[in-house]
N, C-alpha and C positions, 0 to 999 in steps of 0.2 A: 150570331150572338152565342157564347162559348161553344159551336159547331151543334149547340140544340136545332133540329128542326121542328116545322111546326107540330106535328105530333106528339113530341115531346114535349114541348111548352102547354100544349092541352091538357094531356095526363098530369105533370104538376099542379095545371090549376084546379084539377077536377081533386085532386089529391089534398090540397091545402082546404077545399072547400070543405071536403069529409072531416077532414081534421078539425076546424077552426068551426066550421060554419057559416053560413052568409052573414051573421049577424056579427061576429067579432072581428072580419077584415076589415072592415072601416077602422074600427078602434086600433090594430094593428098597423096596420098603413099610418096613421096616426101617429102611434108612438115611434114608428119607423122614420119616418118627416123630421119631426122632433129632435131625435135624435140625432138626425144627418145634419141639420141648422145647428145643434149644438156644438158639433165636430167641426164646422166650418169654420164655427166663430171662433172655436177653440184654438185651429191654426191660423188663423188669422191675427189674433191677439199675438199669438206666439212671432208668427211673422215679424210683427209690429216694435215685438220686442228687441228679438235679432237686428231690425234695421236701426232703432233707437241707439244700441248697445255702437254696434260697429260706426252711426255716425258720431256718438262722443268719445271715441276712442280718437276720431281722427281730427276733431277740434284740439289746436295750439292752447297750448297752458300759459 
């Protein structure tokens, strides 16, 4: 995972905890979620769009 070994991965998490504290990762991870479902949906709709678009362009008038 980006050539992180696991030592590295420990020290971030030990790092974000100093930072944040235990008690605001949840809420963070939270908004993180959140936000990624929102992104989803947001390319998704847009998808939806694109394929709407391009199949009435190709319906006979």
């Amino acid at each position: 995972m980006f050539g992180l070994g696991p030592q590295e991965i420990i020290l971030i998490c030990i790092v974000i905890l100093v930072l944040f504290g235990a008690k605001k990762i949840p809420d963070l991870m939270s908004g993180l979620g959140k936000g990624i479902r929102e992104f989803k949906k947001a390319s998704k709709d847009i998808e939806g769009e694109i394929t709407n678009a391009t199949t009435d362009d190709k319906k006979p008038s």
